[in-house]
C-alpha positions, -999 to 999 in steps of 0.1 A, spaced: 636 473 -448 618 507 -442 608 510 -402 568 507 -411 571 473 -426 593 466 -397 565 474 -377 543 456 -389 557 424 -390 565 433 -350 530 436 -345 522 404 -366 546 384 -340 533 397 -311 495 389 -316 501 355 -329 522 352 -295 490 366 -277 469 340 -296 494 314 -290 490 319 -254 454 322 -257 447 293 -272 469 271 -248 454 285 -220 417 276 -233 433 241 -243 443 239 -201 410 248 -198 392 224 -213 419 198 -204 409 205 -167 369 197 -176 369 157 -181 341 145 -201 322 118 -192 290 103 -213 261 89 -203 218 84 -209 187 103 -193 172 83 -171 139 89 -161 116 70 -141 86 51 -149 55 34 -131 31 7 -147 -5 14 -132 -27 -12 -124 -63 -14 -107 -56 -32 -74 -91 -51 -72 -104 -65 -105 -137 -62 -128 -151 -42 -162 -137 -8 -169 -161 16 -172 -141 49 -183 -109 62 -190 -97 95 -190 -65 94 -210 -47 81 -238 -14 78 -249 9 108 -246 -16 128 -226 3 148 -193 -13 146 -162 -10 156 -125 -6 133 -92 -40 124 -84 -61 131 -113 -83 104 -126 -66 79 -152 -97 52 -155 -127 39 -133 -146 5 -131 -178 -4 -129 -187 -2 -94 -222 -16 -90 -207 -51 -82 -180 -33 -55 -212 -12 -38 -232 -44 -32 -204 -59 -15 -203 -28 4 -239 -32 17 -241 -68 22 -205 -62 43 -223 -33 63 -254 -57 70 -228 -84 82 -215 -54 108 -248 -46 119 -257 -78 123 -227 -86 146 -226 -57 165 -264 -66 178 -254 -105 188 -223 -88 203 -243 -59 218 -270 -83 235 -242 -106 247 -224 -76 268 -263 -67 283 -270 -102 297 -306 -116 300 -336 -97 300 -354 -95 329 -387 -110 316 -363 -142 311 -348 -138 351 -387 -135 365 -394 -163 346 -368 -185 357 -379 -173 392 -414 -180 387 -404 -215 371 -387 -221 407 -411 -210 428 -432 -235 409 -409 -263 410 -402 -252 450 -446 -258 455 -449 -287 435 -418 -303 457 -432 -292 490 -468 -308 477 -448 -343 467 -428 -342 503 -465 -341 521 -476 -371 498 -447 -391 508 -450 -383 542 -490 -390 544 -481 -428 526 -455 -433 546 -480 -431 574 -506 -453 557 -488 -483 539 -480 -499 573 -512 -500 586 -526 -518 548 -542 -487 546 -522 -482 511 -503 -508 491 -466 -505 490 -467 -492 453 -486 -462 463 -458 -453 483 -431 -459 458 -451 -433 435 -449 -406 461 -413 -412 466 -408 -412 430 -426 -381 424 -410 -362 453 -380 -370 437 -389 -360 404 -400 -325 422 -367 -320 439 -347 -331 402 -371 -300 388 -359 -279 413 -320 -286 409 -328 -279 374 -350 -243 380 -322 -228 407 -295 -238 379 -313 -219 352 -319 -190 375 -287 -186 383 -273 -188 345 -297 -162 337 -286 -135 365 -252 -142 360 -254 -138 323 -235 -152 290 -200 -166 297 -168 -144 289 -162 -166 262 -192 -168 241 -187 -123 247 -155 -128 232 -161 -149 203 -196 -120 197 -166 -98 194 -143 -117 176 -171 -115 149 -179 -91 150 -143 -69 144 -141 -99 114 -169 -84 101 -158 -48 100 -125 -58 90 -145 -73 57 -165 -36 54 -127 -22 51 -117 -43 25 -149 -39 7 -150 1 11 -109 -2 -2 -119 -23 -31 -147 3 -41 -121 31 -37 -98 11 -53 -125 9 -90 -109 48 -98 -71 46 -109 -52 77 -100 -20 95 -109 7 89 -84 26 116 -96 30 139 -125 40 125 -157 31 115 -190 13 84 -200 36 64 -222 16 35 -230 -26 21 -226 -31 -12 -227 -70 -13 -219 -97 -3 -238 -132 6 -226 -154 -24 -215 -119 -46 -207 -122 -71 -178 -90 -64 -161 -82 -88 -130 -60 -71 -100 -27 -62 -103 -25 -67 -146 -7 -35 -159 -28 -7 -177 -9 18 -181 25 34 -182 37 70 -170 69 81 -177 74 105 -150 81 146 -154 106 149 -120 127 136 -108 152 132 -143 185 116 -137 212 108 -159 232 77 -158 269 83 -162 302 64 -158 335 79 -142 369 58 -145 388 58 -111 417 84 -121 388 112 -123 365 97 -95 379 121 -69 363 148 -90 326 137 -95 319 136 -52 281 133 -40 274 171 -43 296 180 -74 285 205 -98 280 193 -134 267 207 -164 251 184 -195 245 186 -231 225 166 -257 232 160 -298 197 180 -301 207 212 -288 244 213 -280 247 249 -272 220 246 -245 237 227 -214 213 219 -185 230 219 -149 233 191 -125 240 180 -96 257 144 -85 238 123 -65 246 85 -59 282 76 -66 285 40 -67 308 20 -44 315 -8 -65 332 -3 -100 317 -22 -128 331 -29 -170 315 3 -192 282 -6 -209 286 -6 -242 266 18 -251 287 43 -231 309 58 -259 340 72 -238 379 75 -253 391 49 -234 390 10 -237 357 -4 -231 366 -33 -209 381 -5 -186 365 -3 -148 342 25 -139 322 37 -115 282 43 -117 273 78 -112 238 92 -107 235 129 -117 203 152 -109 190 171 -133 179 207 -120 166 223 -149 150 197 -172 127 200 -200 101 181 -217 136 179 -248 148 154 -226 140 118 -230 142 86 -219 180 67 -232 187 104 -248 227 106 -247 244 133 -224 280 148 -223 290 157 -187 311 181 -175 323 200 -145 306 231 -142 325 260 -145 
């Protein structure tokens, strides 16, 4: 054998030797990166009017994106403004029997208690001198006795009328009681307590947005009665996305809260997306089956929740992940 071919084959050795090496090192590599599997996970909210009645409008339709607090539908309000007014006419209405309570009695009413008195007072002093004038006359036959009885009866008539006078009086300058003030008051915070709840129900006719998203389903159609609470819509929302993942508890020590992980999909395997793990379960749980993983599916694992940092709109709900340690 000449020394070129000799060469040659040297050469041949040594780079399949480097390759060799290469390719066991990359094989480490990769052996060092566990894989775990796992879905998206991405959250979603059914809207719902929170007081009931006839929708009016609505804004979107299914698969349209929108931002948190932009206007999904509306209901007629025309029955929710008149149970604003008749509510305001309710507070008005208590605040002036409340109002007049705290202000006592006019004074026209105190003078004329006062006068009332002062009349009862004369028409007492009048019956005392008639009783005192028959008195003087019915033992001389100069009355009868029943003419005497009268006066006494009338003066004590006058004296009942004046009991009754100085009582009223002294109601009226004293003013109401505390308790009919506080049951005026009592009312009247009912009252505005019902105006709330009536303003809150007309507010409550426009469904908004809570947060960005997409709507994912509409349930309602224009000119719907919809009572309080029934679902209307779905939004699927943009942010947070999560994936669901499961780690078995040889390799739990290397997904900690915090961990650096990156993610692919079947749809674009080439493009990871990078995440972060969140919630790490305490409690181990059997692999749901649709978890495809290498080992036995009856095996224990632990729930992991994994932030997504950089999604976009490619992934979905359920999609399928592969997670790795970032490198």
């Amino acid at each position: 054998m000449t020394v070129k071919p000799r060469i040659i084959i040297i050469a041949a050795v040594v780079a399949l030797a480097a390759a060799g090496g290469t390719w066991a090192c990359r094989g480490r590599g990769e052996a060092d990166r566990p894989t775990l599997f796992g879905n998206v996970d991405i959250r979603e909210v059914n809207l719902a009017f929170r007081t009931g009645g006839r929708i009016a409008d609505i804004k979107v339709d299914e698969g349209s994106p929108v931002h948190a607090g932009d206007l999904i539908a509306s209901l007629d309000p025309e029955p929710l403004q008149d149970a604003v007014a008749n509510a305001e006419a309710a507070v008005a209405a208590s605040g002036a029997h409340a109002a007049m309570l705290h202000q006592g009695y006019r004074s026209e009413d105190v003078a004329q208690a006062k006068a009332r008195l002062e009349a009862a007072q004369a028409a007492l002093k009048e019956a005392e001198q008639q009783l005192v004038r028959q008195q003087a006359m019915v033992p001389s036959g100069a009355a009868p006795q029943r003419t005497l009885d009268n006066a006494v009866s009338q003066r004590d008539q006058a004296a009942a009328q004046v009991r009754t006078a100085e009582q009223s009086l002294r109601e009226l300058s004293v003013g109401y009681r505390k308790e009919e003030i506080a049951e005026a008051d009592g009312q009247l915070r009912q009252a505005q307590a019902s105006l709330e709840t009536a303003r809150l129900n007309l507010r409550d006719a426009q469904l908004t947005a809570p947060s960005d998203g997409v709507i994912l389903t509409r349930a309602v159609e224009k000119g719907s009665m919809v009572a309080a609470g029934t679902p209307g819509f779905s939004l699927t929302l943009t942010s947070p996305v999560w994936a669901r993942a499961y780690v078995n508890e040889t390799q739990l020590g290397r997904f900690n809260s915090g961990t650096q992980v990156t993610l692919t999909t079947d749809l674009h395997p080439d493009q990871p997306y990078h995440g972060v793990v969140g919630f790490v379960s305490p409690t181990s749980e059997f692999t749901p089956k649709n978890v495809e993983t290498a080992d036995l599916r009856t095996a224990l694992v632990y729930r992991l929740r994994i932030v997504v940092t950089d999604p976009d709109v490619q992934l979905r709900q359920g999609m399928p992940v592969t997670v790795r340690l970032a490198k």
